[in-house]
C-alpha positions in Angstrom: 0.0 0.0 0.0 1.4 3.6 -0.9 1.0 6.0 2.0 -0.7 8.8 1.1 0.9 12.2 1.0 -0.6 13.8 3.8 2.2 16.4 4.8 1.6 18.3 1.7 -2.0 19.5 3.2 -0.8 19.8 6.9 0.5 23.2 8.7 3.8 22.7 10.4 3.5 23.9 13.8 6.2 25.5 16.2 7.5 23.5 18.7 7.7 26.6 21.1 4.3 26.3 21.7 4.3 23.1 23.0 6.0 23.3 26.1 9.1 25.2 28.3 12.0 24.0 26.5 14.1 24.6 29.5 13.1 21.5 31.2 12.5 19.0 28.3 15.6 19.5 27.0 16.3 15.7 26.4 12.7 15.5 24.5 13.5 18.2 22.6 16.6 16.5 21.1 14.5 13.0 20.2 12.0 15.2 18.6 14.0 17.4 16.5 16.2 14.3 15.3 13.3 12.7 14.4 11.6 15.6 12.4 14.6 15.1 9.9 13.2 11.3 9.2 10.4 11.6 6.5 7.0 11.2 8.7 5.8 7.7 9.1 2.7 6.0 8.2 1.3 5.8 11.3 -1.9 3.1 11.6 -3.8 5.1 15.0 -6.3 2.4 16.4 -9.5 4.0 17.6 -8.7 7.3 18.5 -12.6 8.2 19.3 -11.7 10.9 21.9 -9.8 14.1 22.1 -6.9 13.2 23.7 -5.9 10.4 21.2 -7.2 12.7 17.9 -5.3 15.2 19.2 -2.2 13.3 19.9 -1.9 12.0 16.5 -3.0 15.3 14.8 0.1 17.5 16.8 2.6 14.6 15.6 1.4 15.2 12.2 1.7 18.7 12.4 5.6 18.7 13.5 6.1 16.2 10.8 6.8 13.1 13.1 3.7 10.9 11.4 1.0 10.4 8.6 -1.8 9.1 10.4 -4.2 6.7 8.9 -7.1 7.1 11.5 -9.0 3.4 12.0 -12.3 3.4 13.8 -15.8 4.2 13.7 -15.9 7.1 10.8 -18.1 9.0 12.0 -17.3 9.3 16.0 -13.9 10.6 14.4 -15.4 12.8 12.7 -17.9 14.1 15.6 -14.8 14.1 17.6 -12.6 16.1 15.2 -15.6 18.6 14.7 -16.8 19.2 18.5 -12.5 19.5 19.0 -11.9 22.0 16.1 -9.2 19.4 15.2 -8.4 19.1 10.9 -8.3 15.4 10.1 -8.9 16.0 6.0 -5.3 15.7 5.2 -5.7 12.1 6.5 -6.5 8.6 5.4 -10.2 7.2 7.5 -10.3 3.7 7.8 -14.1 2.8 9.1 -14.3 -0.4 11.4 -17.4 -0.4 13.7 -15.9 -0.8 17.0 -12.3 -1.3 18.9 -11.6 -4.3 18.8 -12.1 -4.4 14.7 -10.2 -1.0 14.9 -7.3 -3.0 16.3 -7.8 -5.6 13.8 -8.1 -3.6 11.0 -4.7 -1.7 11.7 -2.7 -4.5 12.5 -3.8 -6.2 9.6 -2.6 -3.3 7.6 0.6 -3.3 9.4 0.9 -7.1 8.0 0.4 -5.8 4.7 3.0 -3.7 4.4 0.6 -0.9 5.3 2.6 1.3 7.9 5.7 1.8 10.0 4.0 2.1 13.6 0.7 1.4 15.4 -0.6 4.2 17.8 -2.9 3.2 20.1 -6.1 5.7 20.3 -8.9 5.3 23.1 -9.2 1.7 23.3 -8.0 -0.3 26.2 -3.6 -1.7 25.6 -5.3 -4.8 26.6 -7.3 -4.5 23.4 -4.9 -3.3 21.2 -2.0 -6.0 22.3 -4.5 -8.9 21.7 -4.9 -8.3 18.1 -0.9 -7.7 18.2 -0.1 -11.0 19.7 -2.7 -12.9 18.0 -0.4 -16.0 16.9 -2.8 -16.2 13.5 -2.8 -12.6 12.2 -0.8 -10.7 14.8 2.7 -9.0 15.1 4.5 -11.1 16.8 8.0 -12.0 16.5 10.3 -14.4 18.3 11.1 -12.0 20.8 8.8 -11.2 23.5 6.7 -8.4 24.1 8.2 -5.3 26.4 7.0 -1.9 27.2 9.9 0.5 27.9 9.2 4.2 29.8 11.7 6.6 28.3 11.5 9.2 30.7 13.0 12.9 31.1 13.6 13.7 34.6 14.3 17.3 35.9 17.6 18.0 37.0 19.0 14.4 36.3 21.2 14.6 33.2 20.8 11.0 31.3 17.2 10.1 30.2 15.9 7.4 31.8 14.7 4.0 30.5 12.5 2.0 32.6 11.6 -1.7 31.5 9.5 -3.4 32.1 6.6 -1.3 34.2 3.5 -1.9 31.5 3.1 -5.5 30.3 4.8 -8.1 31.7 3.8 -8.6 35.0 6.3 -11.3 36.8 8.6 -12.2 34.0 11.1 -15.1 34.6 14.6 -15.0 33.6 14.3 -15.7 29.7 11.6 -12.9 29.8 13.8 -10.5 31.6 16.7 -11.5 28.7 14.1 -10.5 26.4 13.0 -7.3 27.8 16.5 -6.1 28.6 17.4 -7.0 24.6 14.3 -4.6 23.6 15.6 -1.5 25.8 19.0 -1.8 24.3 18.2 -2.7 21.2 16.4 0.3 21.3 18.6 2.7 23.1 20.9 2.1 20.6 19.2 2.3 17.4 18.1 6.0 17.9 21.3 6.6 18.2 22.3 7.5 22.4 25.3 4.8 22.3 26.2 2.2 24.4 23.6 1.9 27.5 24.7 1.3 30.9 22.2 -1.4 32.5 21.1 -1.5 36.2 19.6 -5.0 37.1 17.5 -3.4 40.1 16.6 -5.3 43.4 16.5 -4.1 47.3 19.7 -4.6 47.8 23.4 -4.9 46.1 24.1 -7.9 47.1 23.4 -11.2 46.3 21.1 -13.1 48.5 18.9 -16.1 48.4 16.5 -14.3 50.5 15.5 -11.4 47.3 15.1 -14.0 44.1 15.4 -10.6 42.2 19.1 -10.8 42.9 20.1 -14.3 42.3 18.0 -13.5 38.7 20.5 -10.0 38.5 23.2 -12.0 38.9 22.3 -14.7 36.3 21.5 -11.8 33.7 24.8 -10.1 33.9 26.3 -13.4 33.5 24.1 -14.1 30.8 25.6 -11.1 29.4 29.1 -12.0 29.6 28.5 -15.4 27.8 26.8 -13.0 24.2 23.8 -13.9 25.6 22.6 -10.4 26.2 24.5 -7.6 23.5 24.8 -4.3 23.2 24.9 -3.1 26.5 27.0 -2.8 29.7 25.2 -4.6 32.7 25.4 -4.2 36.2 23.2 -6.0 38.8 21.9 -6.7 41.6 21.7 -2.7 42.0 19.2 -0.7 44.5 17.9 2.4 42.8 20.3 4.9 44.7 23.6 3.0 43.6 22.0 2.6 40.2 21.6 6.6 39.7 23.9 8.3 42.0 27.4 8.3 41.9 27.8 9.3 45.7 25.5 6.4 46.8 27.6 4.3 44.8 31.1 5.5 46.1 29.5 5.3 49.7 28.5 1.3 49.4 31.9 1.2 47.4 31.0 -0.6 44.7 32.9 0.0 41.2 31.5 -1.0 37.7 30.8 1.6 34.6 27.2 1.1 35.4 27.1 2.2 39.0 25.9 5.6 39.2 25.5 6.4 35.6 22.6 3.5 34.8 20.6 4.8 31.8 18.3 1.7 31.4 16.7 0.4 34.7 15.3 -3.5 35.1 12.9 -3.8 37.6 12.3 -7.0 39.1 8.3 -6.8 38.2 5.6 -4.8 36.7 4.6 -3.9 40.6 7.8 -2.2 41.1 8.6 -0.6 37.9 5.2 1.0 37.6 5.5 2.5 41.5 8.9 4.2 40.3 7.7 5.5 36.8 4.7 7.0 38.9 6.9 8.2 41.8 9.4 9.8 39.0 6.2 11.5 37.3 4.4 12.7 40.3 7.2 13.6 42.3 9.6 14.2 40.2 7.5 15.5 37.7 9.5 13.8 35.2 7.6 13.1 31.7 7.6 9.3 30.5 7.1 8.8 27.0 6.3 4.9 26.2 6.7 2.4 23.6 5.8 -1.5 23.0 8.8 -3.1 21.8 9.8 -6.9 20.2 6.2 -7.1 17.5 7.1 -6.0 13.6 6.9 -2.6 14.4 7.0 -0.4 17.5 3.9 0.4 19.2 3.2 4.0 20.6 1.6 4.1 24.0 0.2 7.4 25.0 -1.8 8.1 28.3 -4.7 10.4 28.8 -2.5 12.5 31.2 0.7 12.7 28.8 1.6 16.5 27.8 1.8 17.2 24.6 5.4 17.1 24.5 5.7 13.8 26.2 2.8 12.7 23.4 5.0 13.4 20.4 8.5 12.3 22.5 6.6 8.7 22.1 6.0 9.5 18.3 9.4 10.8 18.0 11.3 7.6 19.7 9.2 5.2 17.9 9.7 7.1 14.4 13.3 7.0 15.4 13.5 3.2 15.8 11.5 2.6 12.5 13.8 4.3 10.8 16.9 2.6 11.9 15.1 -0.6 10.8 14.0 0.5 7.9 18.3 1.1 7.1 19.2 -2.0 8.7 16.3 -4.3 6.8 18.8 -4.6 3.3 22.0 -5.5 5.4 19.9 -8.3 7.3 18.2 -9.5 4.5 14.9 -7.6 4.7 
């Protein structure tokens, strides 16, 4: 399918209205690299309210995506109307309700359709059934990960958080997985080499917190090839992970302690307390994405700014396009 050329009929927008650029600075850098990669056709599943119309409308405008907007045709419409929002530059693909949105856009995506999914109103439980489907889904042999990329105030390397969304207790093979999809990610839009904390309670290994006999295995893993791309550390607690002081203090030495960039957390229970501590405390902004299916999936939240909304677009655009380059050299 040939994406059609919706750019042409779109205003670009300023990003000085979107936000203080003092604080995002680390958004601001995703976001302007990936304005130089020609926007991406962009399947949006069901985006029957404001806040997901709106989301995939302000990407188009800054030239991250082309939206093709699936879902009921005319609840986008009424939504686009009562919102003063412009969606006639873009492709409408009618399916009567969200879980056929879903469908519909992954089944696209298999096509050769698009170069992301966006999820719009619907549930992520919704959209990542018709993305796992074994039959007509996305799946690939790696699994399925979320990853938080998240720009905190005053602390100078953005964040990655993994996995704090989908997997809820994964067991060691999972966690080789998800630590593969932050890396693989980190460095394919382009930040380097990440440094990886294995997070627990504690530094040390004890057979009391499973969480560190599985850091231990993982950084072992690591040193065998099973794991690539990334310097690991682990068992790490959050302090020694971040701060070079709390690190010096507890005396332990590794390139990882006190400079992590990509955090492991034991289990969905604790990675989502810390991405919510980090936002409401913080008041970092945590832009998401679903890695390990054919393409990367954009998560946005109801609460997201708009400049953490088009920091997901911008970091999934990003990874798309370093596919994209790689796909000749590994054989499409």
């Amino acid at each position: 399918m040939n994406a059609p050329s919706c750019m042409e009929h779109v205003q670009m927008s300023n990003l000085e209205n979107v936000g203080d650029t003092g604080r995002h600075e680390k958004y601001e850098r995703l976001i302007a690299k990936a304005k130089l990669v020609p926007a991406m056709r962009t399947l949006v599943a069901h985006p029957c309210d404001e806040t997901s119309l709106r989301g995939a409308v302000e990407a188009a405008e800054v030239g991250l995506i082309c939206p093709v907007l699936v879902g009921p045709a005319e609840k986008i419409r009424g939504v686009a109307k009562a919102h003063d929002l412009d969606i006639s530059p873009f492709e409408l693909v009618d399916a009567p309700h969200s879980d056929a949105a879903a469908a519909k856009a992954v089944e696209i995506i298999r096509e050769g359709g698009g170069d992301l999914l966006m999820k719009g109103s619907l549930h992520t439980d919704e959209l990542l059934r018709a993305v796992t489907s074994s039959a007509t889904g996305l799946r690939t042999a790696r699994r399925i990960s979320h990853v938080f990329v998240m720009d905190v105030p005053g602390h100078s390397e953005t964040l990655f958080i993994t996995d704090a969304a989908i997997n809820i207790a994964p067991d060691l093979d999972a966690k080789r997985d998800i630590i593969q999809n932050a890396i693989d990610l980190f460095t394919q839009i382009g930040l380097g080499t990440p440094r990886v904390a294995i997070l627990s309670a504690v530094e040390t290994v004890t057979a009391k917190i499973p969480s560190t006999i599985e850091a231990a295995a993982l950084c072992k893993m690591a040193e065998r090839g099973q794991i690539t791309g990334g310097v690991l550390d682990g068992p790490l607690a959050f302090d020694n992970a971040i701060d070079p002081e709390a690190a010096r203090i507890k005396g332990i030495r590794s390139p990882v302690a006190g400079h992590a960039e990509i955090l492991v957390v034991p289990n969905l229970e604790a990675g989502n307390m810390l991405a919510k501590n980090l936002t409401f405390m913080a008041r970092a902004d945590a832009a998401g994405l679903v890695l390990g299916a054919r393409v990367p999936i954009i998560l946005t939240s109801r609460a997201d700014s708009v400049r953490t909304r088009l920091a997901s677009c911008a970091v999934g655009v990003l990874l798309a396009e370093a596919r994209r380059r790689a796909a000749p050299i590994q054989g499409g």
